[in-house]
GUGU-515232 format. One record per atom (N, C-alpha, C): chain; atom name; x, y, z. Coordinates in Angstrom, 1 decimal, padded with zeros to 4 digits. Layout:
<atoms>
ATOM   unit   site        x        y        z
ATOM      A     CA        X        Y        Z
...
</atoms>
This chain:
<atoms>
ATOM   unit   site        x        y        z
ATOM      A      N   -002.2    001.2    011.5
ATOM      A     CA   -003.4    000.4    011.2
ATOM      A      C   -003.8   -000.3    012.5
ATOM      A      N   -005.0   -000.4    013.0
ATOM      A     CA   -005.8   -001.0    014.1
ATOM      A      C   -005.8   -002.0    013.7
ATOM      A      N   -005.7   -003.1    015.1
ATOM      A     CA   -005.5   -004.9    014.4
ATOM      A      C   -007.1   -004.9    014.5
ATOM      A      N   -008.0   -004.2    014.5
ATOM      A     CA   -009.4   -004.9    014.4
ATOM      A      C   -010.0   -004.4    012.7
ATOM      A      N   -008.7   -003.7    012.4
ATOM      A     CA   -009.0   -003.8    010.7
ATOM      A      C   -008.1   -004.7    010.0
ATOM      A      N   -009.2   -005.9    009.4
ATOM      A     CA   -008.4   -006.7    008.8
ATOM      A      C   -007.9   -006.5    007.1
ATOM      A      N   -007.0   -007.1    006.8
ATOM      A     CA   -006.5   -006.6    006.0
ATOM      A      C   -007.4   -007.1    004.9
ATOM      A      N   -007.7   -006.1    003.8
ATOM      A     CA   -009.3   -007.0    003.0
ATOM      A      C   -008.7   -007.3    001.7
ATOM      A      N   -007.4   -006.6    001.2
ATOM      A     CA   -007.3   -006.7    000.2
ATOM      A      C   -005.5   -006.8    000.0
ATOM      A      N   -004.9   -007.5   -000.8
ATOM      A     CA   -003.1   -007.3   -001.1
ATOM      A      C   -002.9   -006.9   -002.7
ATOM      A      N   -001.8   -006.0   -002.9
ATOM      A     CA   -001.1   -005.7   -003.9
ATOM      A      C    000.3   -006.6   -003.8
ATOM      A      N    000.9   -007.3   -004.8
ATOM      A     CA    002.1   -007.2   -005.0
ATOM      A      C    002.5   -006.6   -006.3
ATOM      A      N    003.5   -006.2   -005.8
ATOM      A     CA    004.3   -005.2   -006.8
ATOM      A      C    005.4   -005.9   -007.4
ATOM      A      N    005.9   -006.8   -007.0
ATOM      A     CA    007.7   -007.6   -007.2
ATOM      A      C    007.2   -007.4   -008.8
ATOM      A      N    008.3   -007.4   -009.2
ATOM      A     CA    008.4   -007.3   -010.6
ATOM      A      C    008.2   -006.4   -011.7
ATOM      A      N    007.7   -005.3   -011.1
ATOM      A     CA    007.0   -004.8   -012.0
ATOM      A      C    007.5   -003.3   -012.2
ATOM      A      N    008.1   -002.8   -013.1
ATOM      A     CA    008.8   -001.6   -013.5
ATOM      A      C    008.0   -000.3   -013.0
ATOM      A      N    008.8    000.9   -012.6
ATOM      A     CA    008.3    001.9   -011.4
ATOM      A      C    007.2    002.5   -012.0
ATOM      A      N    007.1    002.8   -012.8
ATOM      A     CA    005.8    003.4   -014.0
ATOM      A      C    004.3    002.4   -013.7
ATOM      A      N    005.1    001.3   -013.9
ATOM      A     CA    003.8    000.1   -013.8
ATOM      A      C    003.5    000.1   -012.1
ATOM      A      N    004.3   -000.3   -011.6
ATOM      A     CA    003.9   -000.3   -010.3
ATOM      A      C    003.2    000.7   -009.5
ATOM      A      N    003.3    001.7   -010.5
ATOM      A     CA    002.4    003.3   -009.5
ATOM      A      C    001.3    003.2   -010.0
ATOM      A      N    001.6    002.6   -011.3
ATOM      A     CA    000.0    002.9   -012.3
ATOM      A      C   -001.2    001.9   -011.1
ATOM      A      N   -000.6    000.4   -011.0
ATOM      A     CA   -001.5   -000.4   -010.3
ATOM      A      C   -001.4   -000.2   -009.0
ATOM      A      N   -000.8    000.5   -008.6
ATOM      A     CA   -001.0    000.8   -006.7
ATOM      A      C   -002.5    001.9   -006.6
ATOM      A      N   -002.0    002.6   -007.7
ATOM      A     CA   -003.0    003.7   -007.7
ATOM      A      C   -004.5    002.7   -007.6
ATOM      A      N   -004.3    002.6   -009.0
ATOM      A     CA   -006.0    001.5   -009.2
ATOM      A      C   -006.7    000.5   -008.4
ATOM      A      N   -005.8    000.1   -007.5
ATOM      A     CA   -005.9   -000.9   -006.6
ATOM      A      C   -006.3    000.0   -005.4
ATOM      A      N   -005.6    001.2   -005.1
ATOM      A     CA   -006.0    001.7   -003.9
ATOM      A      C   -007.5    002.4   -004.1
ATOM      A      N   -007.8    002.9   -005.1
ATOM      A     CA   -009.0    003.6   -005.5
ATOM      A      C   -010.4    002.4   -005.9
ATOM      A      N   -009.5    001.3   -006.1
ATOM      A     CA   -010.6    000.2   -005.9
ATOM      A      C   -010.7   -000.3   -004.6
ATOM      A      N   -009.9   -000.3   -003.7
ATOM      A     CA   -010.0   -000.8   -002.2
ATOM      A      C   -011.0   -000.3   -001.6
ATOM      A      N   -010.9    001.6   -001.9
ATOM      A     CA   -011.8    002.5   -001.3
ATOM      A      C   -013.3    002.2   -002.0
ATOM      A      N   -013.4    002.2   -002.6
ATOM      A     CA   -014.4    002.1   -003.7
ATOM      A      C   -015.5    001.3   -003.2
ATOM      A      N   -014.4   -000.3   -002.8
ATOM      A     CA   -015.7   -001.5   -002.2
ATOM      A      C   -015.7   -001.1   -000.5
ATOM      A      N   -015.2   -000.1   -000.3
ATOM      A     CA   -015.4    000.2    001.1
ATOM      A      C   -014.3   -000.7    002.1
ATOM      A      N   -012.9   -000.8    001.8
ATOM      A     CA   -012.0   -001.6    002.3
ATOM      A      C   -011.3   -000.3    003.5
ATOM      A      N   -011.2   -001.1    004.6
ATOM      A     CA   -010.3    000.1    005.6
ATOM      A      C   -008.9   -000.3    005.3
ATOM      A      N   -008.3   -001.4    005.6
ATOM      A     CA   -007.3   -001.7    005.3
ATOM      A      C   -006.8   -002.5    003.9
ATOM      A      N   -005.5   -002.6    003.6
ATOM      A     CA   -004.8   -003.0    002.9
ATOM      A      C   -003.2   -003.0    003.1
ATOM      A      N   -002.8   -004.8    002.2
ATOM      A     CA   -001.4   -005.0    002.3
ATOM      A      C   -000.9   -004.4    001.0
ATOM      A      N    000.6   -003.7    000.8
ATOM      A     CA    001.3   -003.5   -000.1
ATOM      A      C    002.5   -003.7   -000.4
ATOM      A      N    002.6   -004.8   -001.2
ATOM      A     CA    004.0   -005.8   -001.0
ATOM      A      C    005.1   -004.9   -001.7
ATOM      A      N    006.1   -004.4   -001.3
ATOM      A     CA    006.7   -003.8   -002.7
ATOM      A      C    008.2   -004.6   -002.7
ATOM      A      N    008.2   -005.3   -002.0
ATOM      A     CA    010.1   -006.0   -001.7
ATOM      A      C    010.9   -005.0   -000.9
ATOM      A      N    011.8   -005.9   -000.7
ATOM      A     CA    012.5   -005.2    000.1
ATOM      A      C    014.2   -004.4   -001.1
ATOM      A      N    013.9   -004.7   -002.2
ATOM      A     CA    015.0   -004.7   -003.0
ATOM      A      C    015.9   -005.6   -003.3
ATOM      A      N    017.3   -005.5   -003.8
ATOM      A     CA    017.8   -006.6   -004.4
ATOM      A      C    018.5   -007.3   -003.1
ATOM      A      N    018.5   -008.0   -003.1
ATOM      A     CA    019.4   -009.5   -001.9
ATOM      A      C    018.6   -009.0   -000.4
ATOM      A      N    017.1   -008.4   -000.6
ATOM      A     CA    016.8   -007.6    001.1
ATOM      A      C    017.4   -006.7    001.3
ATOM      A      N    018.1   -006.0    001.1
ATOM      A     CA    018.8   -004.9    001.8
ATOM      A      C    018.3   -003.8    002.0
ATOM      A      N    016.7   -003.3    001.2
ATOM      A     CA    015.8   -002.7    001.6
ATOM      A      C    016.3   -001.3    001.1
ATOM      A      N    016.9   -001.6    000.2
ATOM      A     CA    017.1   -000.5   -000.4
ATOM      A      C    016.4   -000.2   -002.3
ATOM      A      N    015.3   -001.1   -002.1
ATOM      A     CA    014.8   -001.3   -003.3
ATOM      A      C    013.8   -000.2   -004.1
ATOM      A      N    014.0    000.3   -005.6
ATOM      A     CA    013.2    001.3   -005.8
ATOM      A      C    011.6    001.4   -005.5
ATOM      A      N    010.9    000.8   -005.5
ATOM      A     CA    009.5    000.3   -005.3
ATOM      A      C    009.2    000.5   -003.6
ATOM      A      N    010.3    000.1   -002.7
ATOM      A     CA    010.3    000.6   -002.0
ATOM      A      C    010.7    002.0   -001.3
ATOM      A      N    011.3    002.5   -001.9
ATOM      A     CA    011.4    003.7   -001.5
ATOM      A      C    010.3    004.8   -001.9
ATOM      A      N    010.2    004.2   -003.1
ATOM      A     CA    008.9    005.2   -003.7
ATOM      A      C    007.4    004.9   -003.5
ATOM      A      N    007.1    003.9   -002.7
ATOM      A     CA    005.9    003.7   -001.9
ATOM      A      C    005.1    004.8   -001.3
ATOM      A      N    005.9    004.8   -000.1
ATOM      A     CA    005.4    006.0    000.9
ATOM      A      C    005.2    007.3    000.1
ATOM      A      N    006.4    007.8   -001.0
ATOM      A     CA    005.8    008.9   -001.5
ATOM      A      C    004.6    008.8   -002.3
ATOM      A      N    004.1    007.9   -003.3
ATOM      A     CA    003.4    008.1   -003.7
ATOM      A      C    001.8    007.7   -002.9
ATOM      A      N    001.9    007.0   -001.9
ATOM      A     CA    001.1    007.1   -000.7
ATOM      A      C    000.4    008.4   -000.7
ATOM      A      N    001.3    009.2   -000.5
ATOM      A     CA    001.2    010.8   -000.1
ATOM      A      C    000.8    011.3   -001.0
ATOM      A      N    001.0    010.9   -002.1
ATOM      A     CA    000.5    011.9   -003.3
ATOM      A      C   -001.0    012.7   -003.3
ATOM      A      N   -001.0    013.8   -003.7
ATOM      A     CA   -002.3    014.8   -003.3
ATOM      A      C   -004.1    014.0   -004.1
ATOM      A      N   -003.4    013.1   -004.9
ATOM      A     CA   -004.7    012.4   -005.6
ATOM      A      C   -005.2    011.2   -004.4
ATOM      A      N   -004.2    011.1   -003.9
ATOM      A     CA   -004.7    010.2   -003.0
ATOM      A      C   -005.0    010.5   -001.3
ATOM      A      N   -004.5    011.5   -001.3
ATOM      A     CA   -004.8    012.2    000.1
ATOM      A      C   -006.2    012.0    001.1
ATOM      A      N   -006.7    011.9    000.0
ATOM      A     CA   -008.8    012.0    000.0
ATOM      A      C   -009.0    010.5    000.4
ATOM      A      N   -008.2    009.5    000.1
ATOM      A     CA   -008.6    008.2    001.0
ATOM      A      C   -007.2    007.8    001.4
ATOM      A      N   -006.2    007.9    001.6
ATOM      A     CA   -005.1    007.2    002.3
ATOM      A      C   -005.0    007.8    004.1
ATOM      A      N   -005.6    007.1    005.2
ATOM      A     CA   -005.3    008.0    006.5
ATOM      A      C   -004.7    007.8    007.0
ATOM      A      N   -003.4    006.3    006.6
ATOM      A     CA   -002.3    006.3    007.2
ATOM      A      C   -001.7    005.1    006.7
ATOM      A      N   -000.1    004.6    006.7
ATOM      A     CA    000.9    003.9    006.3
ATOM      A      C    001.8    003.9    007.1
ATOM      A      N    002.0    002.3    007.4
ATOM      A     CA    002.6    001.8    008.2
ATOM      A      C    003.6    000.2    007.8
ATOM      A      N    004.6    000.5    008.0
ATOM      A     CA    005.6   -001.1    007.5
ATOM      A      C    004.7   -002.3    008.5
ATOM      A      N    004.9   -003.5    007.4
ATOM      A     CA    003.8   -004.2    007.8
ATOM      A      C    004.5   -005.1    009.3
ATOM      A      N    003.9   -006.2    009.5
ATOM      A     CA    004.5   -006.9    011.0
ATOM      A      C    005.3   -008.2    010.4
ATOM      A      N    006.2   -008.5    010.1
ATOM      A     CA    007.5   -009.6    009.9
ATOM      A      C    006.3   -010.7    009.1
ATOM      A      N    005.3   -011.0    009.7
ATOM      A     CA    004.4   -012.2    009.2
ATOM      A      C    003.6   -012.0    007.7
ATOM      A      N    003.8   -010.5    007.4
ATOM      A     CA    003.3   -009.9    006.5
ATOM      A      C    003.8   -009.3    005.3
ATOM      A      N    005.6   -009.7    005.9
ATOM      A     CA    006.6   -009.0    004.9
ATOM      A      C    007.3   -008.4    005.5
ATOM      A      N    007.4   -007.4    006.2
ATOM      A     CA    007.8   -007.0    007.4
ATOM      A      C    008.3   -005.4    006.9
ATOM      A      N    009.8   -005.3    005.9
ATOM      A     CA    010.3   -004.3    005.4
ATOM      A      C    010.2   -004.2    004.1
ATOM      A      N    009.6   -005.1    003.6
ATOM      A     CA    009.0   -005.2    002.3
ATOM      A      C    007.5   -005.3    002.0
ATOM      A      N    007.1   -004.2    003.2
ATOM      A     CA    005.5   -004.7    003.1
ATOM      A      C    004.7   -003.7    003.7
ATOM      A      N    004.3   -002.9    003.1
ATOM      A     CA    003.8   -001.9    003.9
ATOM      A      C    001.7   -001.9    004.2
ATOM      A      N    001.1   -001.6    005.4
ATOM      A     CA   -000.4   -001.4    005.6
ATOM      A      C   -000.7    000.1    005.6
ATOM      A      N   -001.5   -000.1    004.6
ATOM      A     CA   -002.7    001.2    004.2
ATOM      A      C   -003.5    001.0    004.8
ATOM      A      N   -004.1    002.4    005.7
ATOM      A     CA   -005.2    002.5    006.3
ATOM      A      C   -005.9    003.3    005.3
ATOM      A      N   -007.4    003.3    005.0
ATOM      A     CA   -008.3    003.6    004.0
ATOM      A      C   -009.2    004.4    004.9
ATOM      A      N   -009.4    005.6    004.5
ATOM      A     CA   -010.5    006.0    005.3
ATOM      A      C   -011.9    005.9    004.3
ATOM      A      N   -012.7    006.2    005.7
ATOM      A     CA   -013.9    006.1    005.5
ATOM      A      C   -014.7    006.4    004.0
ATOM      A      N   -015.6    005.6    003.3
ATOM      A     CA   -015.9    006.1    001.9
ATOM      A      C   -017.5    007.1    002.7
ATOM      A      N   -017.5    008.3    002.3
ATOM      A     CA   -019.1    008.6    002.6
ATOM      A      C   -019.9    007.9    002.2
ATOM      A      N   -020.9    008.4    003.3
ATOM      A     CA   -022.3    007.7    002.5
ATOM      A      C   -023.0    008.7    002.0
ATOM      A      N   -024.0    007.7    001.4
ATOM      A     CA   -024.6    008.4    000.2
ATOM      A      C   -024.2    008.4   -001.3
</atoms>
């Protein structure tokens, strides 16, 4: 993510069971795109005691990748320490066409 895209929008995920959490990542990312957001934060924890071995986090990036979302995700990156750091990852959003 380019620091001249500010972050327009955050998900947090803590809490919330793997089924739920993909459901509202999805929705949230398709509404990010929607209002025309380039970036976004996505909190998912780092897992139990930090050790960053948390399910939410591991299954982030893959569903990032997922082919429904291919069409607006142009990139994911672990966020910068101030933002969560290993529990926190930036979505870059590409462009919505116009028209």
């Amino acid at each position: 993510m380019r620091e001249r895209d500010p972050i327009a929008a955050r998900l947090d995920l803590h809490g919330l069971t793997y089924d739920a959490a993909r459901a509202r990542l999805d929705g949230f990312l398709l509404q990010a795109w929607h209002e025309g957001h380039r970036a976004v934060l996505v909190i998912t924890g780092k897992g139990s005691r930090g050790s960053g071995d948390g399910t939410l986090r591991r299954a982030a990036p893959e569903w990032l990748a997922a082919p429904h979302l291919r069409s607006i995700v142009a990139g994911v990156s672990e966020a910068h320490r101030r933002h969560g750091g290993g529990g926190a990852l930036y979505v870059a959003l590409k462009r919505k066409p116009r028209g």
